[in-house]
N, C-alpha and C positions, 0 to 999 in steps of 0.2 A: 399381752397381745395374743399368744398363741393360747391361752386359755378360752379367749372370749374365738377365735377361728373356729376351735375345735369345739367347744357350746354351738355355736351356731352353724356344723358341719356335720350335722350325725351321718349325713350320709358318707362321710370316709370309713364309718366304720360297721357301714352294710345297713346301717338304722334308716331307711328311704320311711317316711309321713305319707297317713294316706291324707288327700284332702279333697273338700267337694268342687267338681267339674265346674270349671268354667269356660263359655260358650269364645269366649276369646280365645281362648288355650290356641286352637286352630290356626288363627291369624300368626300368633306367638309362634307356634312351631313353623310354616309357615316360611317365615323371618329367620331361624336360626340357622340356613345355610350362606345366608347373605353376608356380606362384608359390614356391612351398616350396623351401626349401633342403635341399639333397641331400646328405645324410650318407652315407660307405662305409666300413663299420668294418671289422675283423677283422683277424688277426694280422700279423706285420709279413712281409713277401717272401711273403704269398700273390696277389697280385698288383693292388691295389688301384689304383695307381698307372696298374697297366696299362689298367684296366677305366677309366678315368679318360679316360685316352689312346684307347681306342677310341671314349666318347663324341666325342672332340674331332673324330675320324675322321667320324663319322656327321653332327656337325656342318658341316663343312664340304660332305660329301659332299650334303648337302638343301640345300645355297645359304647358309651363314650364309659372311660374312666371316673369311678367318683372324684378320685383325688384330681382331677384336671375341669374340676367346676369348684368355685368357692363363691358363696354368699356371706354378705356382712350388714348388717342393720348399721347403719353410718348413726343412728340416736342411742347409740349405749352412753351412759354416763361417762365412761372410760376417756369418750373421745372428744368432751369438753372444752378441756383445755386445750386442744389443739385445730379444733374446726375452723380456725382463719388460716391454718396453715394448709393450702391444696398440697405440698411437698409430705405432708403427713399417707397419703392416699399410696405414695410410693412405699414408704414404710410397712404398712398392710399387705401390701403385694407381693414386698418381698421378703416380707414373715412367711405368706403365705407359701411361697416355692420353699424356701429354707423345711417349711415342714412336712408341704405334702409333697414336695418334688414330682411335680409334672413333667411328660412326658409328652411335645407336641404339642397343639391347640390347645389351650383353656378357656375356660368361659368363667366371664367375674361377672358378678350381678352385685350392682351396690345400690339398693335398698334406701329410700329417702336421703337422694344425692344429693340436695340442696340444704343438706346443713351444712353439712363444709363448704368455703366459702372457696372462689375461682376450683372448682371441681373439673371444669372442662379444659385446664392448662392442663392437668396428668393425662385425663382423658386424650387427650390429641397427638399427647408426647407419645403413647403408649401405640393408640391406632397406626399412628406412622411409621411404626417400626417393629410392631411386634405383632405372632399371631394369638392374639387373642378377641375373642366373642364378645363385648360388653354388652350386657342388660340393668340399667338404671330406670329408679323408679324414683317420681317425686308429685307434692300434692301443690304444687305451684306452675299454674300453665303458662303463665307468659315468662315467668323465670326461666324454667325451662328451655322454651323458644327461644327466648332473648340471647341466652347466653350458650346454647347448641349454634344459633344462628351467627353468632359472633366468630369463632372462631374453628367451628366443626357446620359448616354451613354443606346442603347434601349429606351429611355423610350419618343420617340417622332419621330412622323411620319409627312414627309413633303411632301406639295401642294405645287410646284412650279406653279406659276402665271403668265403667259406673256401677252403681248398688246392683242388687241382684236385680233381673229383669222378670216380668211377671211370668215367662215360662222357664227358665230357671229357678223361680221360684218352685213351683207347678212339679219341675223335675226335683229336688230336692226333697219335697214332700212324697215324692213316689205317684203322682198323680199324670196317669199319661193323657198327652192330650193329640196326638201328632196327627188319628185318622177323625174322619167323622164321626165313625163308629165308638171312639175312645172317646168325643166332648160329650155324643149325648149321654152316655156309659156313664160317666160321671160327672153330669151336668150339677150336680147337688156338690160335689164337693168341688168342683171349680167354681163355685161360688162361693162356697164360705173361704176358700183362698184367695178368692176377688176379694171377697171384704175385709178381710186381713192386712194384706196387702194394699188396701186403700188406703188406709188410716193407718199402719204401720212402716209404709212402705219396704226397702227393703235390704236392709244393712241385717249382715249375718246375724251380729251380736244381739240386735233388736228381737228380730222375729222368731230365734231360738230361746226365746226366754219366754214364759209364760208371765208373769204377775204384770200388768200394766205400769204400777208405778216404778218401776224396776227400769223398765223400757224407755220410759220418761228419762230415767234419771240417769241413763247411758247415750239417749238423744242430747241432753243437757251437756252432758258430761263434753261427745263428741264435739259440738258447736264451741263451747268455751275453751277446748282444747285448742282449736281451728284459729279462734280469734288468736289468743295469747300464746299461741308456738307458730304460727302459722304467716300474720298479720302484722300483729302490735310490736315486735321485735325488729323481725324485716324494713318495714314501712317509716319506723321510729315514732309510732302512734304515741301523743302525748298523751290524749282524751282518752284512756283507756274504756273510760265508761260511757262515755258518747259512743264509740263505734259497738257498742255491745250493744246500747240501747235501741240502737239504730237498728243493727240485725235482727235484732225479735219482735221490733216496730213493723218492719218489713215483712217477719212470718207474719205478721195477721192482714197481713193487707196485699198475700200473691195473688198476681190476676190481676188485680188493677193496672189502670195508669200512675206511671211515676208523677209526682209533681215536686222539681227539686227544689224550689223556691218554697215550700210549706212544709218539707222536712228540713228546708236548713234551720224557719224559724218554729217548729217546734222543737229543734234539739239546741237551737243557740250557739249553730257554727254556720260557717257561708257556705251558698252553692254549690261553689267548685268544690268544696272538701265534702259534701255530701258526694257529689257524683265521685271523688276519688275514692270514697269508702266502699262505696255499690264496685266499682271495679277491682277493687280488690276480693270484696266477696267472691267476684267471676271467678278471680284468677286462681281462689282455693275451691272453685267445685260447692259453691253452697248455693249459689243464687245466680240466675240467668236473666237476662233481658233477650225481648227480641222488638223489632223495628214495628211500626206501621208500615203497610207497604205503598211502596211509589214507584212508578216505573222507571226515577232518576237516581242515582245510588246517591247522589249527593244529598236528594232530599230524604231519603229513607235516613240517614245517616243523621240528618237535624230534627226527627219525627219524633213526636211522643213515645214511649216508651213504657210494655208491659213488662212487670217482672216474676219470676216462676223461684219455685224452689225445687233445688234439682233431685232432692227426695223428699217422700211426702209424709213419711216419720214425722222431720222435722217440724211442720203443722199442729204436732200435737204439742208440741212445747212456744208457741209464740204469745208475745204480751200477753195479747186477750184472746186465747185457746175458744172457738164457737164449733161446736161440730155444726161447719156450714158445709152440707155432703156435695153440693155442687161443687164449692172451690176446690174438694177436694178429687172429685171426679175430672176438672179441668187442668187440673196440674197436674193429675197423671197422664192425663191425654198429653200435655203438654212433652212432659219427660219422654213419652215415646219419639212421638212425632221429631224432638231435639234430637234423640239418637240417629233416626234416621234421614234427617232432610240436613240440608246445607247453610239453606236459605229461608228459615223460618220465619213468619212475620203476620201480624192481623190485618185486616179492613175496617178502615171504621170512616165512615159518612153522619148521616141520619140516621143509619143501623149499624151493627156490627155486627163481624164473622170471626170466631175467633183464633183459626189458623187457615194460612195457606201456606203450601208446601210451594206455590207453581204448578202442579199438577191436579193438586185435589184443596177445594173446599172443606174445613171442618167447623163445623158447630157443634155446642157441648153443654146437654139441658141432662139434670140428674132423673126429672121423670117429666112425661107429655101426656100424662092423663087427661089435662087440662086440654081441652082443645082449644082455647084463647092461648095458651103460652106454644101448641103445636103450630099454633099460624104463625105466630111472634117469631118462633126457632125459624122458620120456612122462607117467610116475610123476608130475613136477613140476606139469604140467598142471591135474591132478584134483582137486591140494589145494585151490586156491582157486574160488570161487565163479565166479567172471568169466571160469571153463573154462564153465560150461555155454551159455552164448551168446555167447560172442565167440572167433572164428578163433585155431586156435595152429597157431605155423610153427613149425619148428624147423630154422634155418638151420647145414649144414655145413660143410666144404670143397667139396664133387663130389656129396652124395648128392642124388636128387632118388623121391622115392617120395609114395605116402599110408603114416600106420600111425597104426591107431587114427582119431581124430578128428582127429590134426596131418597138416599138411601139412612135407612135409622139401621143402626147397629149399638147391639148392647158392647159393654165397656168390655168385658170375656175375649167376646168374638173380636172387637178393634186391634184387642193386643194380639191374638193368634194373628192375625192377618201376617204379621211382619215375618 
């Protein structure tokens, strides 16, 4: 035990990691003068860990003691045999004072808490009686919830964490984009970082790698990962190979409508366990739904249903892989729009719209050269009510004009917006 502390502590012994800024860190820090315990959700290798580590950074960097911060990846081999016992979480903890003898407040960050099983019985023992910071990370949302809310109900505020975001991307590559002056300056290379970024999305490990098929086979790697540590374990998934097929069934078909009656009987399971396997996807951060909208929650709630995938990587490894550049232009639209709206959902009549926030209309055509498919995008607009006072964009590839009452905005300019 004190071997695996002290591996996973360089910083007791002055060793502080650089690592690349994340736009959350802020929120994080933020957070770390408050009583509440710090939850970081989101899917697995988006960088959670990291965002973890850079608090540790900031920590030390304001004067706190290394020795009075400890991290611990709770997935070492080590700690196998003992992940159903939450009474083991005390053992670590108090290795950990026996070694580093703290002095005062500590901060514990435990790193994919939902492997150990009732994790929030220590967690609660601990809050109520001691000063100490907790930061827990894990890639299961309603777990998390479920069982914060069970017995540490209030008493923990959460960072959700998603893949890099196209200006973090943008920063990372050294590419400034902040003034006007700086997109037209590098309007050439904010584009080839668009297109990158479209079709790679943007999981660190991915888009630091050059060779495609490489990239591919660490998108693979990640998703199969997700099912079988993540799903098939927890859930007590018999059909191992139904829910796999089901999930890469689903990357070639985001942006559609779901229809759960024609996936149970192509995969040859019922309904309900289709729809249980889509919400399990949610709950690990792979794949999202969102409602048709209706101005009664009860009926939004019984509404067909479109589904996205909440990086666009993943696209490149589904069944039957099409570089179809629109769906993938719309799923990134999507992925933004998901971060920043609450209540995300479509329109669909005689025509469709394919996001509303409540405030703003989005449509989402890859090019409008055609000026039959420029009425068709516009057309969509009109039919519904919620055209007459509220903004519609209708994001591209590259175009950027007015027509009509929309605004066209290339896909660049949509993501700086935010």
């Amino acid at each position: 035990m004190k071997n695996i502390l002290i591996e996973q502590n360089l910083h007791w012994a002055g060793n502080t990691q650089t690592f690349v800024h994340r736009d959350k860190l802020d929120k994080l820090i933020s957070y770390l003068p408050l009583r509440q315990i710090i939850t970081i959700t989101g899917v697995r290798r988006c960088g959670k860990s990291t965002l973890a580590k850079l608090a540790i950074n900031h920590l030390i960097e304001t004067g706190v003691n290394p020795q009075n911060i400890v991290y611990v990846n709770l997935e070492q081999p080590s700690f196998l045999e003992v992940r159903h016992d939450p009474g083991y979480l005390q053992v670590i903890y108090d290795t950990y004072l026996q070694l580093a003898d703290p002095q005062g407040k500590t901060y514990v960050i435990f790193d994919e808490i939902q492997f150990f099983e009732n994790w929030q019985v220590f967690i609660k023992s601990q809050y109520e009686s001691s000063d100490i910071k907790f930061i827990v990370t894990g890639s299961n949302s309603s777990m998390l919830s479920n069982e914060l809310n069970t017995i540490l109900s209030g008493r923990s505020l959460n960072i959700h964490l998603d893949t890099f975001s196209f200006t973090e991307f943008l920063t990372f590559k050294g590419i400034s984009y902040a003034t006007e002056i700086d997109r037209v300056s590098n309007r050439i290379a904010i584009k080839r970082a668009q297109d990158e970024y479209l079709q790679w999305g943007g999981f660190y490990e991915v888009f630091t790698v050059a060779d495609p098929v490489i990239k591919k086979d660490i998108l693979i790697s990640y998703a199969k990962n997700i099912l079988y540590q993540d799903i098939v374990p927890r859930y007590g998934i018999r059909n191992a190979e139904a829910i796999e097929r089901l999930f890469f069934y689903l990357l070639a078909n985001v942006t559609g409508v779901l229809n759960y009656t024609t996936l149970a009987g192509t995969f040859g399971i019922n309904k309900k366990t289709v729809e249980e396997y889509i919400r399990y996807f949610e709950d690990v951060f792979l794949l999202q739904r969102i409602d048709k909208f209706h101005n009664k929650p009860k009926e939004r709630i019984k509404s067909s249903k479109k589904v996205y995938v909440q990086d666009n990587g993943f696209l490149q490894i589904a069944a039957k892989h099409s570089e179809d550049l629109g769906k993938s232009l719309e799923n990134a639209v999507f992925i933004k729009l998901n971060q920043e709206c609450e209540q995300l959902s479509y329109l669909k009549d005689t025509y469709e719209v394919d996001f509303y926030t409540g405030e703003v209309l989005y449509q989402v055509a890859y090019e409008i050269s055609n000026e039959k498919t420029l009425r068709r995008e516009l057309r969509s607009f009109g039919q519904f009510p919620q055209s007459e006072n509220t903004p519609c964009r209708l994001i591209t590839y590259d175009d950027k004009r007015m027509a009509e009452r929309a605004e066209i905005l290339p896909l660049s300019e949509f993501f700086l917006q935010f």
